[in-house]
Every structure is written in structure tokens, then in C-alpha cells.
C-alpha positions in Angstrom: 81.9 89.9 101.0 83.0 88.2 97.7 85.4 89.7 95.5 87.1 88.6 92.2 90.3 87.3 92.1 93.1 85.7 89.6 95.7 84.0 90.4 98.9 82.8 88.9 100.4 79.7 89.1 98.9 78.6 92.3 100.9 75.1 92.6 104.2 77.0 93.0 104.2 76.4 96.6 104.9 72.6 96.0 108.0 73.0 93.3 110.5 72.9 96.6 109.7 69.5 97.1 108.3 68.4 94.0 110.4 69.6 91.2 108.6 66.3 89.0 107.4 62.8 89.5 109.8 61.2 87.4 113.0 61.9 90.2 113.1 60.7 93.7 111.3 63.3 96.1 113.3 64.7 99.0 112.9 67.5 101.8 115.4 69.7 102.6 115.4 71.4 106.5 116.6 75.1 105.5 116.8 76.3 109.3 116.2 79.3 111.3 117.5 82.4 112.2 117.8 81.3 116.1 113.9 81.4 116.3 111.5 78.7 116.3 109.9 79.1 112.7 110.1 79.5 109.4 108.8 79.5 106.3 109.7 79.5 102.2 107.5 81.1 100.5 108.8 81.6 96.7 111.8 80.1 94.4 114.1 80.8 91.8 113.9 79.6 88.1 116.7 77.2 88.8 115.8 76.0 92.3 119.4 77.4 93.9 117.5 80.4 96.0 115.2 80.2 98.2 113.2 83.2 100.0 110.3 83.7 102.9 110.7 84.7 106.4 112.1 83.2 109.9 112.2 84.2 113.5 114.9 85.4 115.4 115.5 84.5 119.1 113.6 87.9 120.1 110.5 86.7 118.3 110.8 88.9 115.3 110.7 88.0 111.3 112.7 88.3 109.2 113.1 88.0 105.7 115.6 85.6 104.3 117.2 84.7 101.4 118.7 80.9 101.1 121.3 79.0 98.9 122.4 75.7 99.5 126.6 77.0 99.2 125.4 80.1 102.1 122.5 78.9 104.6 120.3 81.3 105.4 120.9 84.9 105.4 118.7 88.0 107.1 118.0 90.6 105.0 117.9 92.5 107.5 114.6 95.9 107.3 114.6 99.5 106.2 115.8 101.9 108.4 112.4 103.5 109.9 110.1 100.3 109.3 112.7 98.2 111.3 110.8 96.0 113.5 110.1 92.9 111.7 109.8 91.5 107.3 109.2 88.7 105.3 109.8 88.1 102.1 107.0 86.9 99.1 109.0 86.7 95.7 112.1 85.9 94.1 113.1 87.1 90.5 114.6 84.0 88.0 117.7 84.0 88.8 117.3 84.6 92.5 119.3 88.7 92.6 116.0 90.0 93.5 113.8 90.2 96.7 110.8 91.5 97.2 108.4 91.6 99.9 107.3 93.9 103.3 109.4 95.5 106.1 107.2 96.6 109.0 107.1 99.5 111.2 107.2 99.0 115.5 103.4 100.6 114.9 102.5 97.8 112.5 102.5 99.7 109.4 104.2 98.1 106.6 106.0 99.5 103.5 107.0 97.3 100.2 110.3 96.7 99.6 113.3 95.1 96.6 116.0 93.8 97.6 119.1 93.2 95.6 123.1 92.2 97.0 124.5 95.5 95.8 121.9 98.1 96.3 120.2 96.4 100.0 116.6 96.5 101.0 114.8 99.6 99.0 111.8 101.4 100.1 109.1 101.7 97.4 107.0 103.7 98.8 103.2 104.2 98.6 100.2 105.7 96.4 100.1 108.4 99.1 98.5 106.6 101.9 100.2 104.7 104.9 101.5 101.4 103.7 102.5 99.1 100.7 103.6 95.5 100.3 105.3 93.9 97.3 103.9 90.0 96.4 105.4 89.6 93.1 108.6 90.2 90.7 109.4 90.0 87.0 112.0 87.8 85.7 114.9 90.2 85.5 114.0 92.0 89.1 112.7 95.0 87.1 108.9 95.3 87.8 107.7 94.6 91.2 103.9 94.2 91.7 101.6 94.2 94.7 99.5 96.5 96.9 99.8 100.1 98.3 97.7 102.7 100.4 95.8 105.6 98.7 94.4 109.0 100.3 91.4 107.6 100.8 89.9 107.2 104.1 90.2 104.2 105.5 93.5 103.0 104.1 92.1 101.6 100.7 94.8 100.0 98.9 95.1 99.8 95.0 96.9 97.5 92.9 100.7 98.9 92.2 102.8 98.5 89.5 107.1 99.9 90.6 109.5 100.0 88.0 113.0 101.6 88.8 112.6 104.4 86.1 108.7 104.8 86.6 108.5 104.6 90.5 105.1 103.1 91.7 102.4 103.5 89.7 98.3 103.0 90.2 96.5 100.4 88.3 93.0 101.2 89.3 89.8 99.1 90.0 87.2 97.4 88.6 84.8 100.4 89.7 85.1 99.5 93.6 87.8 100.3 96.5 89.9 98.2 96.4 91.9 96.4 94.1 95.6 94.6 94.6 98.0 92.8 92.6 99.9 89.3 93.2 101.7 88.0 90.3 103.4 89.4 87.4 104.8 87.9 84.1 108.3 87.5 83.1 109.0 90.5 81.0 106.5 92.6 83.6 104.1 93.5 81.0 101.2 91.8 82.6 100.0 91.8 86.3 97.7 89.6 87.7 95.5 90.1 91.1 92.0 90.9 92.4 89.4 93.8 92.7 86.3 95.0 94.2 83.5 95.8 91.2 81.1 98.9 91.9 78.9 96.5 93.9 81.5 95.3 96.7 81.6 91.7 94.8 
């Protein structure tokens, strides 16, 4: 089955290594968290912060947040979906995390992260599970997927704001629809849906 997509700024997942052509090109071994993987996954504006997930010595991810000055630090889960996360986005200026923290049943629920505040729950549309893929400039809009009613465990495209909570952004007429990628100032959201015909 087909559906329609957009997608933002798909060469992102090369600026780590190749910030430009012009400078001399270098790799940099971030580490683990006593597992075997990892893996980055988004950047800051600047290049300083780092985020994505990495195995610990049980097995587990775990999200992680990286700066040259601190390593790699676990961001640890929320409290009931506490078995494994991962990280997918990083605001500008690197304060703000967003991403997934799963349950031991497998059931995942979006989260934001910032230093002062810790790893924040942001709920669903009133289904069983949410995950967060991308974050606005200042860390105040986060954008990805959530769980309606519906049967089956469709998942719309969410919009979470710290004033507005999560909000529904719809379809195209089908199921399913699901956001990826939001602008700086948060006032446009990119992503994919199902039209009335499953394409």
C-alpha cells in the first residue's frame, strides 16, 4: 500500500560528518552507554549537541543526549513506560529532546525533554501510544504521531504545544496520517497521510 509522504530536509543525517566540502572531513566515535550500539540520529543548529539512542549492558536503549565538554549522557525514561527510549530531534540550541519512551509491553508514549523539567509525558489522542519525531527551534512545538480511539490503534498526526497540550491534525480523508518535521517558529508541520482510497 502506497501512501503520500513529505519530508523535510532529508540530507540532515549526513551534517555530523559533513558540515561542507570546503573544510577537512572528520568522524568523531561518540560511544556507548556500556552496550554494543548506538546511533545519532538528529543535531543541533550549532553542531555542539548531539541526540539518538544507545544500548546499555542489559540490552536496553536508551535515549542520549551528547556534547563534546560531557560525553554521553542517559536520559534516562518516564516513570511507567520505563523499559527502553530513543531519541529523534533536537531543538537549535540543543535544551530540548524529543522522542519515545517505551513501556515493558511494548507500547510507546512521546516524550520532551529539557535539563530542568526531565523527560515529560505528552500523552496521546486517546488511544494507546504516541511518539514525538520533530521539534521547533525554541523546544516549543513538538510534532509527530499519536493513537486515536479507533480500532486498531490508528494514529493521527499530532501537533503538542506546552499551553495547548496535543492536538489532532487530521487526514487527507483516510486513517492514518503522521507528522515528521516541523519549522522553526512551529507554524508549519510536515509528514504523511492516507487519502480516502488507502494511497
Amino acid at each position: 500500500m502506497r501512501f503520500h509522504k513529505v519530508w523535510a530536509a532529508l540530507c540532515c543525517s549526513l551534517v555530523v560528518l559533513f558540515a561542507t566540502s570546503a573544510l577537512p572531513q572528520s568522524l568523531t566515535w561518540l560511544g556507548t552507554l556500556g552496550g554494543a550500539q548506538s546511533a545519532a540520529t538528529d543535531v543541533s543548529a550549532d553542531g555542539q549537541v548531539v541526540v539518538g539512542w544507545a544500548k546499555l549492558v542489559s540490552g536496553y536503549l536508551r535515549a542520549f543526549r551528547w556534547t563534546a565538554a560531557d560525553g554521553m549522557q542517559d536520559l534516562g525514561t518516564l516513570p511507567v513506560y520505563n523499559s527502553a527510549s530513543g531519541a529523534h530531534a533536537v531543538c537549535a540550541d540543543g535544551t530540548t529532546i524529543v522522542g519515545w519512551s517505551e513501556h515493558p509491553s511494548g507500547v510507546r508514549h512521546a516524550f520532551r525533554w529539557r535539563r530542568e523539567e526531565g523527560m515529560r509525558d505528552l500523552g496521546t489522542l486517546g488511544g494507546s501510544w504516541s511518539e514525538a519525531y520533530g521539534v521547533s527551534a525554541d523546544g516549543n512545538v513538538v510534532v509527530g504521531d499519536a493513537a486515536t480511539p479507533a480500532t486498531g490503534g490508528v494514529g493521527h498526526a499530532f501537533r503538542w504545544t506546552p499551553g495547548g497540550g496535543i492536538q489532532d491534525m487530521g487526514t487527507l480523508g483516510g486513517e492514518w496520517s503522521g507528522a515528521r518535521q516541523v519549522c522553526a517558529d512551529g507554524s508549519i508541520v510536515v509528514g504523511w497521510a492516507y487519502t480516502p482510497d488507502g494511497e
